[in-house]
C-alpha positions as CSV (number, residue, x, y, z in Angstrom):
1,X,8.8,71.3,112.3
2,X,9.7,73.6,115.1
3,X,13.4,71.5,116.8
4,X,12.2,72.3,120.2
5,X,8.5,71.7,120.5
6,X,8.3,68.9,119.4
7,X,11.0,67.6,122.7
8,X,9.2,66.8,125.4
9,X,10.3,67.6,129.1
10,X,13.6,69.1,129.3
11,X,14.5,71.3,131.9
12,X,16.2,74.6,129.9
13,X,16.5,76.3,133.3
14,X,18.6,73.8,134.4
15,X,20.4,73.6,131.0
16,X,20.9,77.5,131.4
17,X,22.1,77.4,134.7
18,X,24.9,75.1,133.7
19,X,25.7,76.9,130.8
20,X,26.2,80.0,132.8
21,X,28.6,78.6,135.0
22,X,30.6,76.9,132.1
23,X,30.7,80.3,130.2
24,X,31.7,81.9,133.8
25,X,34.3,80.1,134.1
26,X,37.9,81.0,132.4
27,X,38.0,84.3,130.9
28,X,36.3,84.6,127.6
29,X,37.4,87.4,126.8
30,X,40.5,86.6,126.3
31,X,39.6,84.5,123.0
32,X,36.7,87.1,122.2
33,X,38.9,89.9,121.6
34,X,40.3,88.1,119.0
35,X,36.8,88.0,117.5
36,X,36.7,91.9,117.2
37,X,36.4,92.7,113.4
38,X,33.6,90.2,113.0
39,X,31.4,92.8,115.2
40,X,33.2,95.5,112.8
41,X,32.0,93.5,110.1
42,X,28.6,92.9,111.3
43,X,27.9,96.3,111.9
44,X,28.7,97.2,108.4
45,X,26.3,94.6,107.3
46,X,23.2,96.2,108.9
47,X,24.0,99.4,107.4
48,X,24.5,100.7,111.1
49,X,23.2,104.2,111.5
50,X,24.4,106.9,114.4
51,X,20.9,107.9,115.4
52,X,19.9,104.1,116.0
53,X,19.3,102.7,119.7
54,X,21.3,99.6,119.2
55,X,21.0,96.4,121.4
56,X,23.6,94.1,121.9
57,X,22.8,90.8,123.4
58,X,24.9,87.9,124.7
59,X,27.7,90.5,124.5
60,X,30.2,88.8,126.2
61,X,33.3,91.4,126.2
62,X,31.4,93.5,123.9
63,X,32.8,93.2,120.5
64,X,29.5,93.8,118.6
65,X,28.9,96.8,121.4
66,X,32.1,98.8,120.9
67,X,32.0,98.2,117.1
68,X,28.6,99.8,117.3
69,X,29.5,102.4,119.6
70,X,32.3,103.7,117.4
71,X,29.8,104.4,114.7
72,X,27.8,106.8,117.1
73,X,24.9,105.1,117.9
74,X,23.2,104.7,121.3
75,X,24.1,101.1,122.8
76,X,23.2,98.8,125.4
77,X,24.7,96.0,125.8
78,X,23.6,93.2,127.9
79,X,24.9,89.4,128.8
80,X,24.1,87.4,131.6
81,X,27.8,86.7,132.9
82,X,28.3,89.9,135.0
83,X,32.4,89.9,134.6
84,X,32.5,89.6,131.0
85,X,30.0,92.9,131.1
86,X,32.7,94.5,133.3
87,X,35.5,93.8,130.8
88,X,33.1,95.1,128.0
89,X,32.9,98.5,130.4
90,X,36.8,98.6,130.8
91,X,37.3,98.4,126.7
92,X,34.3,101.5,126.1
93,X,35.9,103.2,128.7
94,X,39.6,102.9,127.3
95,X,38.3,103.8,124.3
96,X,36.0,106.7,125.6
97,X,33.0,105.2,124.5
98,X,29.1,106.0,126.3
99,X,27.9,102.5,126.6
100,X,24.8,101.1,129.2
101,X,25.8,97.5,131.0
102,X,22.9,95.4,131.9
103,X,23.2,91.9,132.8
104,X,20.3,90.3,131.0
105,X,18.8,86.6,129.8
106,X,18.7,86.6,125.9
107,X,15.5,84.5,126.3
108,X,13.9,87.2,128.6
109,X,15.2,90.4,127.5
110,X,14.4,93.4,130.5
111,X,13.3,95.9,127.4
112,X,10.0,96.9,126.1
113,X,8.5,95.8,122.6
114,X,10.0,97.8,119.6
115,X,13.0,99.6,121.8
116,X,15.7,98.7,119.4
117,X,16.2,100.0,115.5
118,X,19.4,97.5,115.7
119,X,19.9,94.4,117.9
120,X,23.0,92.7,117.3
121,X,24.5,89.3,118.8
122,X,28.0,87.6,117.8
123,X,28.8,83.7,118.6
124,X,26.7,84.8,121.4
125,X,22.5,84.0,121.4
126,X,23.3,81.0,119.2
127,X,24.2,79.0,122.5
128,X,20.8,79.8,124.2
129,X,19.2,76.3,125.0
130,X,15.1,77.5,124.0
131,X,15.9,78.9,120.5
132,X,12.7,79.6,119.9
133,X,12.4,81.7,123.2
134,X,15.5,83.9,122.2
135,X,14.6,84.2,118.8
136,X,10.9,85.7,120.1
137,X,12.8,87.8,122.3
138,X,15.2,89.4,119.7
139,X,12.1,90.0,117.8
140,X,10.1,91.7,120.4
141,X,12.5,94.1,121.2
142,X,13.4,95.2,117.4
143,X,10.9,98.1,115.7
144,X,8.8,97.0,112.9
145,X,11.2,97.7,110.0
146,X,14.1,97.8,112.6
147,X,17.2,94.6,111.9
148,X,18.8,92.0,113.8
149,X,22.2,91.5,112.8
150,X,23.9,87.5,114.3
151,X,27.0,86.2,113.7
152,X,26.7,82.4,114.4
153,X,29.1,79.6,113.8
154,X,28.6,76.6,111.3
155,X,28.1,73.4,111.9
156,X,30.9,72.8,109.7
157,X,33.0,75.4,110.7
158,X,36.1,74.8,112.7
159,X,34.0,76.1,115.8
160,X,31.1,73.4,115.1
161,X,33.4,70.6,114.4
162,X,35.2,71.3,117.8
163,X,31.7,71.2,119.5
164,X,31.1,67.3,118.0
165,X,34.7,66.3,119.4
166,X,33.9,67.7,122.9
167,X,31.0,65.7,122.4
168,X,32.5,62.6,121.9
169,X,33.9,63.3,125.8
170,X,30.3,65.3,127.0
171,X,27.6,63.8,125.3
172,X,25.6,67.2,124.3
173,X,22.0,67.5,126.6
174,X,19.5,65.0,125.0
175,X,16.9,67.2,123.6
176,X,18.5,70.6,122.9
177,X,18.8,71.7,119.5
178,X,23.0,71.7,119.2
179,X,23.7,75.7,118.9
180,X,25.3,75.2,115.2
181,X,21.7,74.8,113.9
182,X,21.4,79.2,114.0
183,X,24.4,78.5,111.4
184,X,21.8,77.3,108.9
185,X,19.4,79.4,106.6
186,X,16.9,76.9,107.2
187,X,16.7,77.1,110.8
188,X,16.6,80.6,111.1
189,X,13.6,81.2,108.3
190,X,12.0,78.4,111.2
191,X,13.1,80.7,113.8
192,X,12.2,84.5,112.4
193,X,10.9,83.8,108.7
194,X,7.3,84.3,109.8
195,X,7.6,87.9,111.2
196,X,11.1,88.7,109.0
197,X,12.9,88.6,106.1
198,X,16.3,86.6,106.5
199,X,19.1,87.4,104.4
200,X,22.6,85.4,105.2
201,X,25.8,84.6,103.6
202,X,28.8,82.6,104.3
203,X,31.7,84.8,106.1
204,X,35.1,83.0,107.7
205,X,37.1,84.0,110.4
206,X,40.7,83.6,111.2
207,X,42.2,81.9,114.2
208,X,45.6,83.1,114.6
209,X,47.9,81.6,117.3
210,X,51.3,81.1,118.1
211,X,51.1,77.1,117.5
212,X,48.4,74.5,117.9
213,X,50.0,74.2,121.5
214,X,49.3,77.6,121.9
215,X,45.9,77.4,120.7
216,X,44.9,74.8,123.3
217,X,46.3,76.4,125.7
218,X,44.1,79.7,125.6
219,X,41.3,77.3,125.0
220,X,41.5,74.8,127.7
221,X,42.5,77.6,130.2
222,X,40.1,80.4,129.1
223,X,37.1,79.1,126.7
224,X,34.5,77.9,128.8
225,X,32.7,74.5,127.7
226,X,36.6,73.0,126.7
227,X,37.9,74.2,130.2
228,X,34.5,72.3,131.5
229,X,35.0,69.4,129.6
230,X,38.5,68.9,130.3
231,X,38.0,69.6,134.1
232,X,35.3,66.7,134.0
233,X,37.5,63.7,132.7
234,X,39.9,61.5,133.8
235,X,43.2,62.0,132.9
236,X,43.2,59.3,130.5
237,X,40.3,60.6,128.7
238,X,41.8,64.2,128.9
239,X,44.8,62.9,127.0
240,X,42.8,61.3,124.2
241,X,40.4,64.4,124.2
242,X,43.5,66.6,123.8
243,X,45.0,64.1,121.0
244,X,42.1,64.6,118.8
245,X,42.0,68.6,119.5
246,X,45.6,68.5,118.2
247,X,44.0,66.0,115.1
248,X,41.2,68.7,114.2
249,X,43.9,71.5,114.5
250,X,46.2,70.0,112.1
251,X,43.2,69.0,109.4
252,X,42.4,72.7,109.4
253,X,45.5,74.3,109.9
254,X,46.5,76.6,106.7
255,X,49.6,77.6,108.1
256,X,53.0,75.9,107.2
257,X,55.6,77.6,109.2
258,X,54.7,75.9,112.8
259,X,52.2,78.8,113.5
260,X,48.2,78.4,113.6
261,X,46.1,79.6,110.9
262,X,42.5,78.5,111.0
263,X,39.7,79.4,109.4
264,X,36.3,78.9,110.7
265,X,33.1,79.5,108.4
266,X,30.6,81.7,110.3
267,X,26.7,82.9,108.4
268,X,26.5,86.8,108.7
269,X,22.7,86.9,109.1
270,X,20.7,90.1,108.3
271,X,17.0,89.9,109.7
272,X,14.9,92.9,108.3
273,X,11.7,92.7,110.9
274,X,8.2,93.4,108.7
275,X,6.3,96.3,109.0
């Protein structure tokens, strides 16, 4: 069954607008950073070449882009919050990296069929509302033959299970396929299998922070949808929201010397596009 045809009328422009202004708001990058060797990783994974045109979408601060960049190869990189764009520009250009900025929908990508060899996306299309549009688009734009490369977050990970507990607080959009679902193999052989081959495995990633305190901190004051959800209760509910925050750290916390250690499970897809 395809998730979202099969809802009837619900207004993803809306839903898009709202999500814009929740991932405008803070500073992302200051918890993407953190995220860099995942876009290393990635690019290892689609055997990135330096005479590829790469595309990286839903870039944020450009993880994915400068990881790409530093292997030579001709990137773009595009997201549709202009200020994280202009702190993926500062990074390329500390770095002395050629990199093009465009501010750009994942679900209606401003590129012509078959421009990319490579089009990569970390933690970053999987939060789309219209999957199936975004997943057409990534397809359009990729060359027969050419890969898309995703790093998307389980719906068991640490990530996902943090989504369910904001939920508790912000009931999710009724309708909208929750973005933990382009964590699954099954969902994306729905989403690409007919046009790709999907290859995934099961990667983890390592929150490091100074404490769980410290942790919350960064997240409440920079990570969009918990600044949003915190800035929408009352402070009674923000209390209990921020007790079972602390809860879920402490479950997954590895560390034992008062610092955080947290693994979160992410799938490192590879999506070979038939001839």
């Amino acid at each position: 069954m395809n998730v979202q045809s099969a809802i009837p009328t619900v207004d993803l422009s809306t839903i898009k607008g709202r999500q814009q202004l929740a991932w405008s708001s803070g500073d992302y990058a200051i918890v993407g950073t953190t995220l860099q060797i995942v876009g290393e990783t990635l690019c290892e994974a689609v055997d990135l070449r330096s005479n590829q045109r790469v595309l990286d979408v839903a870039a944020g601060n450009g993880n994915a882009t400068l990881a790409a960049a530093r292997r030579f190869a001709d990137v773009v990189s595009t997201d549709y919050v202009g200020a994280l764009l202009e702190g993926g520009r500062r990074r390329a250009e500390a770095d002395r990296l050629p990199v093009m900025f465009q501010e750009a929908d994942a679900e209606a990508l401003p590129f012509a069929d078959a421009s990319f060899d490579v089009v990569l996306s970390t933690f970053g299309v999987m939060f789309t509302p219209n999957q199936d549009k975004a997943a057409r688009e990534l397809l359009r734009v990729c060359r027969p033959g050419g890969k898309i490369g995703l790093a998307n977050w389980t719906p068991e990970s640490f990530i996902g299970q943090m989504f369910r507990v904001l939920g508790k607080y912000v009931p999710p959009v009724a309708g909208v396929a929750p973005p933990s679902l382009w964590g699954t193999k099954a969902r994306l052989d729905t989403l690409f299998g007919s046009q790709a081959v999907v290859a995934a495995e099961s990667r983890t990633f390592v929150f490091r922070y100074k404490s769980p305190a410290h942790w919350l901190e960064i997240f409440r004051d920079y990570y969009g949808p918990v600044l949003k959800a915190f800035a929408s209760l009352n402070p009674e509910s923000r209390k209990a929201l921020e007790k079972d925050l602390y809860a879920l750290l402490d479950q997954n916390n590895a560390a034992k010397d008062g610092t955080l250690v947290l693994p979160s499970e992410y799938l490192e897809v590879v999506i070979t596009k038939k001839s």
